[in-house]
C-alpha positions, 0 to 999 in steps of 0.5 A: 500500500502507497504510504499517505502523507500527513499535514505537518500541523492543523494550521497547514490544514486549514491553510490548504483548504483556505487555498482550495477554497478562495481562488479566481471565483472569490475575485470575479465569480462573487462580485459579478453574481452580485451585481447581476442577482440584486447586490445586497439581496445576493450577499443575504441568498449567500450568507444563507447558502454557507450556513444552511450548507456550505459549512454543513457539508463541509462538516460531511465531508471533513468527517468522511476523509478523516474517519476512513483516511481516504480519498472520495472513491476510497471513502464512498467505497467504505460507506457501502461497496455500490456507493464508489461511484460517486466519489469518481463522479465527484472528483470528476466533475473536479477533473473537468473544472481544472482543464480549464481553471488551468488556462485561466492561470495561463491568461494570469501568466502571460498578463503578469508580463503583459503589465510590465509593458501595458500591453493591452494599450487604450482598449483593453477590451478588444485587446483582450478578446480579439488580440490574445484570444483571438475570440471566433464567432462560434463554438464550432469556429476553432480558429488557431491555438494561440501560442501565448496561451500555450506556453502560459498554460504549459507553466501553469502546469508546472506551477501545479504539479511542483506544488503537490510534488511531494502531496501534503509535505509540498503543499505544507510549505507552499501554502504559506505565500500562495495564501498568505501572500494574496491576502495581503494584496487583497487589502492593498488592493481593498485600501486602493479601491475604496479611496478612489474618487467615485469608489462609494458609487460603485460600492452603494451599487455592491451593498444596496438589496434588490430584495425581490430577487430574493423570489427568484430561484435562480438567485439561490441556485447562482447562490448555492452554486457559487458557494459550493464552487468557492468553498470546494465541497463537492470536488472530493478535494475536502475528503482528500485533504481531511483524510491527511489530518492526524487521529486527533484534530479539531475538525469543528472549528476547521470548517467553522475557520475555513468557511467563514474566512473564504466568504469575508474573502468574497465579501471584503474583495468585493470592495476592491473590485466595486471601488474601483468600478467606481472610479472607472465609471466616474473616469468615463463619464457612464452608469456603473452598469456600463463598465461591470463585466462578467467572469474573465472581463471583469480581470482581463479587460476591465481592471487593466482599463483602471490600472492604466489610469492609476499612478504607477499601473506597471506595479498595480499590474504586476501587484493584480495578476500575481495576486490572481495566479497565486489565489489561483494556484492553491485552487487548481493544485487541490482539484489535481490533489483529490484526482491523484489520491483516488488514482493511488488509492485505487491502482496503488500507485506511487503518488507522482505516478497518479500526479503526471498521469493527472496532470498530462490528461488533464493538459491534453483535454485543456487544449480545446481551451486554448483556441480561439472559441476556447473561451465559448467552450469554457462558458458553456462547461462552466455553466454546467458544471456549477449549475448540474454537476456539483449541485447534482453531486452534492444532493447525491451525496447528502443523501447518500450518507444520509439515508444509506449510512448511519450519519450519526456515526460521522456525528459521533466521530466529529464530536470525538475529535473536536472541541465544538460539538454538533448537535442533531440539527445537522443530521437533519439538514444533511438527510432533508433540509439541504437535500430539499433545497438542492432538488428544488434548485436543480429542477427550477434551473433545469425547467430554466435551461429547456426554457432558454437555452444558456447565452443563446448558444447553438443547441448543439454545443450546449449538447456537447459542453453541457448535457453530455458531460454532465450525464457523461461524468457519473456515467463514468464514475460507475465505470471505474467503480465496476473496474474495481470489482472485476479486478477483486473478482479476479484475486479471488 
């Protein structure tokens, strides 16, 4: 058997989890959901969302890896032997998102050099989707694979796989500046926004509540979904890295420390990102409205606009896209992470055997993305994955574990190991309140997607980007599970 490495300490635990957790999503995600669900109205839906069940849930699976030692597959296989699956299709689903997440660090790469030279000149807009992407008019439309690209994607990986080289001994020391190092240039950037001319626009436009989209059940799904994305529950990630911690451990307050920062991260860079818009919507003279862009645009198009106009902008560039890559990194290398530990756990291989093997497949696939309609392809699975896949695994795996397994046992085990106790209300939130919600959300954005299809895209690509890999990932999940049992049926 492959030996399992440790954490040297809590402190490095909930470090890396922190890392997992606040990534790209927390910068750009969080304030364009905001913006686009009601500002204040979304920030109440969130909140809400981390108690109900992020930290729940996060509870569940800190529970499951630690009590078993084992990655997601491994763990679910523990629970009962036709349970296996889903632990594939959990670190699956986190499989899909780092092909992509990696070419969004590679755009972070090549955009650190770009600030030294002001690149993207006076139209950062255009720069950015037609110059570096060179943006194709449809999914179908490839276009040509941009070298910048490709090379920044080649050294996000090597920053990826360097990162767990060794699994939690590397992550233990790299840890320290990929989590501590951002946070303080969060509040650089926190401290710079808000004391901008015009910053309070745009932050009464971050704060003020549309309280009537509190009635739409796509805000709570845009809610839910953000939180399980962010928090990194649903991936395997969290049972992977629980499963490092030592016998005695304070899980409780763990996911209380790791769930709580990784939202004030959200809350407080939402600031940052606000302030700024702020100021830029002054600078040009138009409604707030008008300068907010969604997802990529907000980091690559719209902050360079700004940090052109700044004093200094080659150091606030530089300051920015390392502040992105390295949010981005703890991120990307804890999806590989929980991927890796199931690959050894499974075909008890060597740690960096399991981690190349990873990593080179994953690369290989990310190769779509780094073509001209590579953004249309990265939208359309992102969507699916936030809205279909993790929903969908995480209600799979409430009910799982609280229906075919005895959840007080996990209960009974957290509270051994920990100093703040819970009580029986989680078991009843892991068995009906949180599985209610979900369902609820995922048929509302189900009905929602028949209705109109995402963005207006050819039915065609969001059959392939969309439908087919959301089917396609438990699918497979039970493939590698029935490997197992013939490989066993063999020995015998």
């Amino acid at each position: 058997m492959a030996v399992r490495e440790q954490w040297a300490n809590r402190r490095v635990f909930i470090l890396a989890a922190i890392g997992s957790a606040i990534g790209l999503g927390n910068l750009w995600r969080f304030p364009f959901k905001c913006y686009e669900n009601g500002g204040g109205a979304f920030l109440v839906a969130y909140f809400i969302a981390l108690f109900t069940a992020g930290i729940p849930i996060l509870l569940l699976e800190f529970g499951l890896g630690h009590k078993f030692k084992l990655s997601a597959p491994s763990a679910f296989k523990k629970v009962g032997k036709k349970f296996e699956w889903l632990g594939w299709w959990a670190v699956l689903v986190g499989f899909v998102i780092v092909t992509y997440y990696a070419v969004v660090m590679a755009w972070g790469v090549i955009y650190t050099y770009f600030s030294v030279t002001q690149e993207w000149g006076a139209d950062p807009t255009n720069f950015f989707f037609n110059d570096f992407l060179g943006l194709t008019d449809s999914p179908f439309n490839l276009g040509k694979i941009q070298i910048p690209i490709l090379i920044g994607l080649v050294i996000s990986w090597v920053m990826i796989v360097m990162s767990i080289w060794k699994g939690a001994k590397t992550v233990s020391k790299v840890v320290y500046a990929t989590v501590v190092l951002p946070w303080i240039l969060l509040v650089v950037f926190v401290i710079r926004g808000v004391t901008l001319p015009g910053a309070m626009v745009g932050i009464s436009y971050y704060l003020t509540p549309v309280f009537s989209k509190l009635l739409d059940p796509s805000v709570w799904a845009a809610a839910y979904g953000q939180i399980f994305y962010s928090v990194s529950i649903g991936f395997g990630i969290m049972i992977a890295y629980s499963s490092f911690l030592p016998e005695k451990s304070n899980i409780t307050s763990s996911a209380l420390i790791i769930g709580i920062s990784d939202a004030l991260t959200a809350f407080i860079g939402g600031f940052a990102v606000f302030g700024t818009l702020g100021y830029y919507a002054q600078l040009k003279g138009v409604a707030i409205t008008e300068v907010l862009k969604g997802g990529p645009g907000l980091a690559f198009c719209t902050y360079p606009a700004v940090i052109s106009k700044l004093p200094l902008p080659q150091f606030f560039g530089i300051l920015f896209f390392v502040m992105l890559l390295t949010l981005a990194v703890d991120s990307a290398f804890s999806l590989v992470e929980a991927v890796a530990s199931a690959v050894q756990d499974k075909w008890n291989i060597k740690h960096r055997t399991a981690l190349l093997s990873v990593g080179g497949i994953s690369f290989i696939f990310g190769l779509i993305f780094v073509t001209g309609a590579g953004l249309l392809w990265l939208d359309i699975v992102d969507h699916f994955m936030e809205h279909f896949g993790l929903i969908a695994v995480v209600l799979v795996e409430c009910i799982v574990l609280g229906w075919f397994y005895k959840t007080d046992k996990l209960k009974n085990h957290l509270n051994k190991v920990s100093t703040i106790k819970i009580g029986n209300w989680w078991i009843w939130f892991i068995k009906i309140v949180i599985p209610a919600i979900l369902l609820y959300l995922l048929i509302s954005q189900f009905v929602n997607e028949i209705k109109i299809p995402y963005e207006g895209y050819p039915q065609k690509a969001l059959i392939l980007a969309g439908w087919l890999i959301a089917i396609l990932l438990p699918i497979l999940g039970i493939i590698f599970a029935k490997i197992r049992k013939k490989r066993d049926n063999q020995k015998k």
